[in-house]
C-alpha beads as a LAMMPS data file, in Angstrom:
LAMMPS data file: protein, C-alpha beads

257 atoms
255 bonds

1 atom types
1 bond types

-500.0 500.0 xlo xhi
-500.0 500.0 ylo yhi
-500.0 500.0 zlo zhi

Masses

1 110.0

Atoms # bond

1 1 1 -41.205 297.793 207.525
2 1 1 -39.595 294.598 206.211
3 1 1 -41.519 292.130 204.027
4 1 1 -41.653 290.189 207.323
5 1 1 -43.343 292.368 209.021
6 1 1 -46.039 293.157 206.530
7 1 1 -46.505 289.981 205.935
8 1 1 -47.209 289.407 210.136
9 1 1 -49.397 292.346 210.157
10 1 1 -51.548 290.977 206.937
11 1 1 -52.029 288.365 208.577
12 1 1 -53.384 289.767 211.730
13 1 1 -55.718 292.274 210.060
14 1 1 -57.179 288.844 208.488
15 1 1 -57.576 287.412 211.633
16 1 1 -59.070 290.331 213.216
17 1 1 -62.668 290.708 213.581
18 1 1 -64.305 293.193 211.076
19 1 1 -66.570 295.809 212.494
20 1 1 -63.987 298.209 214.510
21 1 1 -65.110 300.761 212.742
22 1 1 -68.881 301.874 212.762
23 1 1 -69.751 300.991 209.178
24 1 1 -66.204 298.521 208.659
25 1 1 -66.787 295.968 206.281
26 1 1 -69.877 296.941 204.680
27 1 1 -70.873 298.741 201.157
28 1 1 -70.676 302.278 200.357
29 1 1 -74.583 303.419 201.513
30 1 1 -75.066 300.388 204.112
31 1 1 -74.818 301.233 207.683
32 1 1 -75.169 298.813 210.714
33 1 1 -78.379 299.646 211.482
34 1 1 -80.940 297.937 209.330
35 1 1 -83.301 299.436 208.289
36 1 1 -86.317 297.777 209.700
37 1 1 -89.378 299.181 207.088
38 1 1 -87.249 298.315 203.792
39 1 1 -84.961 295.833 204.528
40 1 1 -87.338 293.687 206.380
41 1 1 -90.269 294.326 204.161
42 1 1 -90.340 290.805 203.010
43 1 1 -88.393 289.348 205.495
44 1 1 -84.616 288.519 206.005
45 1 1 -82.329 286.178 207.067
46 1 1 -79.360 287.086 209.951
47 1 1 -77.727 284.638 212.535
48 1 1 -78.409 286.228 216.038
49 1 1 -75.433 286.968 218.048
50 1 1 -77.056 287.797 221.640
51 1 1 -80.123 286.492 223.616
52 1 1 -82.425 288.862 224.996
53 1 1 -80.417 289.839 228.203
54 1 1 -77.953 290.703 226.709
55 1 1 -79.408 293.330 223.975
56 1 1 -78.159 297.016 224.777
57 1 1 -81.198 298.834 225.844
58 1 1 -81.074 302.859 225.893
59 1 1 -83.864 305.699 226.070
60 1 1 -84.700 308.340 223.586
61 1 1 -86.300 311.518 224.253
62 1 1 -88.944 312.525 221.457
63 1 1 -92.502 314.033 220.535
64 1 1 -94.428 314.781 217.930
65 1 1 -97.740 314.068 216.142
66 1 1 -97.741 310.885 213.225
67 1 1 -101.130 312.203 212.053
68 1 1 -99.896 315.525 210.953
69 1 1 -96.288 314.672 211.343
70 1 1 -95.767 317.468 213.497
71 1 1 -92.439 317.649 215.286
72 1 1 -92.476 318.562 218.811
73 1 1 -89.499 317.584 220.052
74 1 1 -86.530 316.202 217.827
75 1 1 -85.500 312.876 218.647
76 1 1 -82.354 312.276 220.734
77 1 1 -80.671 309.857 222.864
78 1 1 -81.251 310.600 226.666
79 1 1 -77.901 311.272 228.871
80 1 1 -79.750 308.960 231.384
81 1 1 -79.005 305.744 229.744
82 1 1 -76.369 303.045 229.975
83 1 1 -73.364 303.079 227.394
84 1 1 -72.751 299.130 227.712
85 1 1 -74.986 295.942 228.262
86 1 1 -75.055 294.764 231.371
87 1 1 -76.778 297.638 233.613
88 1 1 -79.216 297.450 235.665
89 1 1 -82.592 298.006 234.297
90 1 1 -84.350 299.724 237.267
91 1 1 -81.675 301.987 237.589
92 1 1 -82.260 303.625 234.289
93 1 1 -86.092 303.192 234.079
94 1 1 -87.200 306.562 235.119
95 1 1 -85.971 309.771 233.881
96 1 1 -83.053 311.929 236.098
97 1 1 -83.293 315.700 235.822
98 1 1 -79.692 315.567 237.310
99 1 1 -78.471 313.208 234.614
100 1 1 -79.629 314.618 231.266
101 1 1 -81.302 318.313 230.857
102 1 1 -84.273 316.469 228.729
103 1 1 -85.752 314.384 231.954
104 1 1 -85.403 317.537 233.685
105 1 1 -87.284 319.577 230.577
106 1 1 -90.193 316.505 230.988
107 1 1 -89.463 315.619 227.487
108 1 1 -90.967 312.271 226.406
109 1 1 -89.143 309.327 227.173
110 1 1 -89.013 306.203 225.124
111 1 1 -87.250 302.667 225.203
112 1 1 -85.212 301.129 222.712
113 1 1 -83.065 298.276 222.100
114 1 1 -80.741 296.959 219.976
115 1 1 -80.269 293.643 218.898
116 1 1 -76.859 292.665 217.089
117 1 1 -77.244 290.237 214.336
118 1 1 -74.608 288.793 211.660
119 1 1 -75.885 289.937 208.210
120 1 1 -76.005 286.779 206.011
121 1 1 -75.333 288.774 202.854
122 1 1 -72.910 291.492 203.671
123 1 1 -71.251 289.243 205.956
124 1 1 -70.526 291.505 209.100
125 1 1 -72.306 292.301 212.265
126 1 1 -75.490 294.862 212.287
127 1 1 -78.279 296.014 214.324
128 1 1 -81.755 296.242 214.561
129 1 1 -82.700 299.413 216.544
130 1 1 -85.988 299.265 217.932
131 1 1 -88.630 300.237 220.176
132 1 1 -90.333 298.638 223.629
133 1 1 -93.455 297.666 221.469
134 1 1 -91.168 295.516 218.943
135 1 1 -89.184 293.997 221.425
136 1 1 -92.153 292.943 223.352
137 1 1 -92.603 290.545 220.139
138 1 1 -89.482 289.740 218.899
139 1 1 -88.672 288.143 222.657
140 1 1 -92.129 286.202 222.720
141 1 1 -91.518 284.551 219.188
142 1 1 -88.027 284.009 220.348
143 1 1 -89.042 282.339 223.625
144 1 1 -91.409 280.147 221.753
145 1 1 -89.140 279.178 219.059
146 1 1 -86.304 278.314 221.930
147 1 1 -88.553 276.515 224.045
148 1 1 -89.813 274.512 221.093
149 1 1 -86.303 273.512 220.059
150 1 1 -85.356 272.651 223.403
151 1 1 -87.894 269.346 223.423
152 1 1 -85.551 268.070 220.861
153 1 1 -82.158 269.435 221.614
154 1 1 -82.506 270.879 225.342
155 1 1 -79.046 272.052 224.686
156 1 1 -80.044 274.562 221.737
157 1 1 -79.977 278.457 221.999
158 1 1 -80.791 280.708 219.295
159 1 1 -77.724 282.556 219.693
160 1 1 -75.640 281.556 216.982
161 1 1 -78.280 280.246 214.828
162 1 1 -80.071 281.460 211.878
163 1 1 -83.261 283.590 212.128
164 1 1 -85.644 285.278 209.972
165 1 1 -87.440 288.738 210.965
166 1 1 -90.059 290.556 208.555
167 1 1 -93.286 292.080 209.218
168 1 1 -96.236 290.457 211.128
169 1 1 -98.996 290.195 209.163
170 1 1 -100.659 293.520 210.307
171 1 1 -97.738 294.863 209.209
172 1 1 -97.425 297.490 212.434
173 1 1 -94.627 295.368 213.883
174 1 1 -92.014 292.578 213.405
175 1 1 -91.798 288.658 214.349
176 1 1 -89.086 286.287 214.655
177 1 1 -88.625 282.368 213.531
178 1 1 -86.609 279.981 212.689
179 1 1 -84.527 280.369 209.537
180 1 1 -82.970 277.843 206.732
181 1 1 -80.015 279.358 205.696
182 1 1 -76.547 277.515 206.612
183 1 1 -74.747 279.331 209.394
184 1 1 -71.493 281.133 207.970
185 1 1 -68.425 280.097 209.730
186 1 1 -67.625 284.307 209.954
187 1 1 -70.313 284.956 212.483
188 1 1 -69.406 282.845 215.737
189 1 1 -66.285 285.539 215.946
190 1 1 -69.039 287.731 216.688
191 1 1 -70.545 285.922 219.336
192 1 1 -69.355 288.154 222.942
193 1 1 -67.863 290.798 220.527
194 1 1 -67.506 294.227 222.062
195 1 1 -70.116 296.118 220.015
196 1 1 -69.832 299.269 220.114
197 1 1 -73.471 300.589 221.612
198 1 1 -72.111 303.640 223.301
199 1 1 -71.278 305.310 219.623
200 1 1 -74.267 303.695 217.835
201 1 1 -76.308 305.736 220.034
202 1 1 -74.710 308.481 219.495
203 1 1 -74.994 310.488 222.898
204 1 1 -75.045 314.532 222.156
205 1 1 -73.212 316.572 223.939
206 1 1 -75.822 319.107 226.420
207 1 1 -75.285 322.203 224.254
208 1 1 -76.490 320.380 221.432
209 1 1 -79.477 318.910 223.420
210 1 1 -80.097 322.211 225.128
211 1 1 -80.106 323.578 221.492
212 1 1 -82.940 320.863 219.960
213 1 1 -84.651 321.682 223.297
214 1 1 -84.715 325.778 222.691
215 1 1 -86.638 324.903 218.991
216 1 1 -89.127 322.311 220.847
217 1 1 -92.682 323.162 220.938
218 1 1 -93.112 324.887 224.217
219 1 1 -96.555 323.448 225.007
220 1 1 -94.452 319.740 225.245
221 1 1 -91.756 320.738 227.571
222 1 1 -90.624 322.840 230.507
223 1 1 -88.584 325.455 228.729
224 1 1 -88.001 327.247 231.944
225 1 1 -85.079 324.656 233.051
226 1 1 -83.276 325.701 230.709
227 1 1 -80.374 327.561 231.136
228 1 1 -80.864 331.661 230.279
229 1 1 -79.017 333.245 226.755
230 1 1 -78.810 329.255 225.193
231 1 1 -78.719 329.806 221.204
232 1 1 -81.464 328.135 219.814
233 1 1 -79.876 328.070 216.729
234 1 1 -80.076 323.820 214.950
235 1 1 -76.747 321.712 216.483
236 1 1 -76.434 321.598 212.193
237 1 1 -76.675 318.605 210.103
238 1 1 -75.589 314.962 210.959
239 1 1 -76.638 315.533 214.189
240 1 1 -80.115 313.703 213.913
241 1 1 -80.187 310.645 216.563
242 1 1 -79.505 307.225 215.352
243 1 1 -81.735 305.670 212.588
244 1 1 -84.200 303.910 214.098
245 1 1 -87.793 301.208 213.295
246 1 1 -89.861 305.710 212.386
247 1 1 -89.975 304.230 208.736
248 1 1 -92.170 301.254 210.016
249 1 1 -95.967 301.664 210.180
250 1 1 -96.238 302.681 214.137
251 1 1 -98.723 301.149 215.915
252 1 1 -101.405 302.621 218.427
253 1 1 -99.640 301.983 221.130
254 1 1 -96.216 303.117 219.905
255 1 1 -98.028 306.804 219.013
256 1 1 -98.751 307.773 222.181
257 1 1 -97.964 311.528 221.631

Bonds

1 1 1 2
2 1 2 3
3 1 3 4
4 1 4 5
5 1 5 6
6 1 6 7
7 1 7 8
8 1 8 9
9 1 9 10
10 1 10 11
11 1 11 12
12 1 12 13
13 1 13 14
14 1 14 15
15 1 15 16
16 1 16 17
17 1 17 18
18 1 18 19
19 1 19 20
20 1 20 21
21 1 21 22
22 1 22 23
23 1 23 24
24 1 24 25
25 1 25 26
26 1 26 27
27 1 27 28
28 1 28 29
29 1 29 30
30 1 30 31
31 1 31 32
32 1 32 33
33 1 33 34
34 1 34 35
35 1 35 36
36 1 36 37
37 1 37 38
38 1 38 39
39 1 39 40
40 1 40 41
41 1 41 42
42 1 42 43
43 1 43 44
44 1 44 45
45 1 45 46
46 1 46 47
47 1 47 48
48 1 48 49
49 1 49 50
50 1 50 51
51 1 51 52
52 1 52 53
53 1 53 54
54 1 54 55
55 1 55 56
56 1 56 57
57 1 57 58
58 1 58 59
59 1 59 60
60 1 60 61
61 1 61 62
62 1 62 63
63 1 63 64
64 1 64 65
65 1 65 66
66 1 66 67
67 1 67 68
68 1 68 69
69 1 69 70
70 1 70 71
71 1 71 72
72 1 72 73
73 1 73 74
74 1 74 75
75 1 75 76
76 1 76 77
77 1 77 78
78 1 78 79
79 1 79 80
80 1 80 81
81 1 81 82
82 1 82 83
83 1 83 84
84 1 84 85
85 1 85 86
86 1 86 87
87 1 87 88
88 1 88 89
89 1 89 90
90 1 90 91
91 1 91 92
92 1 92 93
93 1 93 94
94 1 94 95
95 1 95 96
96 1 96 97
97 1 97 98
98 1 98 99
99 1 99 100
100 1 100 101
101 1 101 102
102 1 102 103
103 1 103 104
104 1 104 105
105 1 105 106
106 1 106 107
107 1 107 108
108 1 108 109
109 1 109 110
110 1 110 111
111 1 111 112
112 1 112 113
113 1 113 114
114 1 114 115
115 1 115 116
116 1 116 117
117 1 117 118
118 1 118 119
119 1 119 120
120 1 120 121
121 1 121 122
122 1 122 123
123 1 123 124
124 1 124 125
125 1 125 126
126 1 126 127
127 1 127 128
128 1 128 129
129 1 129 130
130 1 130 131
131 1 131 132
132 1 132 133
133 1 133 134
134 1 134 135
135 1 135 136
136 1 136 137
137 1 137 138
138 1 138 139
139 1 139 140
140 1 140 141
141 1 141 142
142 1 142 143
143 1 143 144
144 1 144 145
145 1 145 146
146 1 146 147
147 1 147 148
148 1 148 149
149 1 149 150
150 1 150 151
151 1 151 152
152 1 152 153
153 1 153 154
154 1 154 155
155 1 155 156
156 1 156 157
157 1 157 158
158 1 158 159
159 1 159 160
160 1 160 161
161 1 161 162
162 1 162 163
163 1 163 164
164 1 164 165
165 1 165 166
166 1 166 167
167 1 167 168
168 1 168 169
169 1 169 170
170 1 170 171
171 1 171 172
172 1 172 173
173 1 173 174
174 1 174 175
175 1 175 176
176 1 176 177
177 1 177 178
178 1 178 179
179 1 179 180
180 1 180 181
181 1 181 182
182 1 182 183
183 1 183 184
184 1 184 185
185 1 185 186
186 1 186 187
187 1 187 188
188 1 188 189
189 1 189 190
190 1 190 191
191 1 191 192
192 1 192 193
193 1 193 194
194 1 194 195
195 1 195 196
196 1 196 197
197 1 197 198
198 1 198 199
199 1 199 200
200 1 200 201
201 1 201 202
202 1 202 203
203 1 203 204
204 1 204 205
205 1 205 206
206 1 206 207
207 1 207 208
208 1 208 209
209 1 209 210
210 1 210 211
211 1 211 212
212 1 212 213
213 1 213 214
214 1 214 215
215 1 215 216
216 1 216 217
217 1 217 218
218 1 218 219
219 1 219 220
220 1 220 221
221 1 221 222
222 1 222 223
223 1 223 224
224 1 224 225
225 1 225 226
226 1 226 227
227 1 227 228
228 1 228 229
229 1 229 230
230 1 230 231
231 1 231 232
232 1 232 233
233 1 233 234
234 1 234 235
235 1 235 236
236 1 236 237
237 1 237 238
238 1 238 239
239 1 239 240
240 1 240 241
241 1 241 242
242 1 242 243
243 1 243 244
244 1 244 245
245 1 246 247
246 1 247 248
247 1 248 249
248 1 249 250
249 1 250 251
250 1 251 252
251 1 252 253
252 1 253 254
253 1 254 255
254 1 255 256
255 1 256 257
């Protein structure tokens, strides 16, 4: 390649958006999912790149007991769940025994979302991954603090501005407002960027699922869908379902086991 070219191509990777890669961009032992119990603990600062319709929502199937921390049934991401933003809600809202082998097991089904954000200090895109019961709060403080904007500026949208997010003061969930750190010229290249939700939710493949499902707890599922002669022998490590809000403190209504 001639010193022309390289040159060319320099300058392209430059120009190109970081975050191709899963974990592009960031430090050895930071991924793109924050994590919600430490690195929200007293609050942090990250300029939000999507409003609230536009957050990738997904389902996970898991059960267990937070009193005992019993395991019932290991968490993974249902098959019956959109890979992109953009689908239709109802169409995904109750599970499909003909989609993923977990609905048709009965395993519990739970809603996520996550909600890309440009990290102020490692200066690339991330997500928070969280459940129905956090979302639920993060869009009411983020409707208030919009609306509230709006008198002065009817023109304002939080995308693209900075926000904070810690702990409410109970400290069993999160809340959003407004931050006061200067917006970094790097994040509007995030703003419409292609995330990519389908591998951040890392779908299994069924023999893995039908695997997790052989070691469930049999009084929390329908073993008997399952196909005859399966090993029930663990998919291995790294297999484990994306990280997720189960360091936070949960809160009654998030238990529901």
């Amino acid at each position: 390649m001639s010193i022309r070219d390289q040159l060319k191509k320099r300058e392209e990777e430059r120009n190109t958006p970081k975050g191709n890669g899963l974990n592009d961009g960031l430090p050895e032992g930071v991924t793109r999912y924050v994590r919600l119990g430490a690195e929200l603990k007293d609050g942090r600062q990250f300029v939000m790149l999507a409003d609230p319709d536009s957050w990738f929502f997904y389902y996970c199937h898991e059960d267990g007991d937070f009193a005992t921390r019993a395991t019932y049934v290991r968490k993974h991401t249902c098959l019956h769940s959109p890979k992109a933003v953009g689908a239709n809600f109802a169409a995904y809202q109750k599970p499909n025994g003909g989609a993923c082998i977990s609905c048709k097991a009965k395993a519990k089904r739970k809603l996520y979302f996550m909600i890309p954000v440009f990290d102020l200090e490692y200066k690339t895109w991330r997500v928070l991954d969280v459940k129905e019961f956090h979302v639920n709060n993060l869009i009411g403080d983020y409707d208030k603090l919009e609306k509230a904007a709006k008198k002065f500026n009817k023109d304002y949208t939080i995308v693209g501005d900075v926000i904070k997010i810690g702990k409410t003061s109970d400290g069993k969930s999160y809340s959003l407002e407004s931050g006061d750190a200067e917006v970094p010229a790097e994040a509007a290249q995030f703003i419409g960027f292609a995330f990519p939700y389908e591998e951040l939710a890392n779908f299994r493949e069924e023999d893995d699922i039908i695997a997790l499902l052989n070691e469930a707890d049999s009084d929390h599922i329908e073993k008997s869908v399952l196909p005859v002669g399966e090993s029930s022998e663990s998919p291995g490590e790294g297999t484990d379902a994306t990280p997720t809000d189960d360091d936070a403190p949960p809160t009654t209504e998030e238990l529901g086991f």
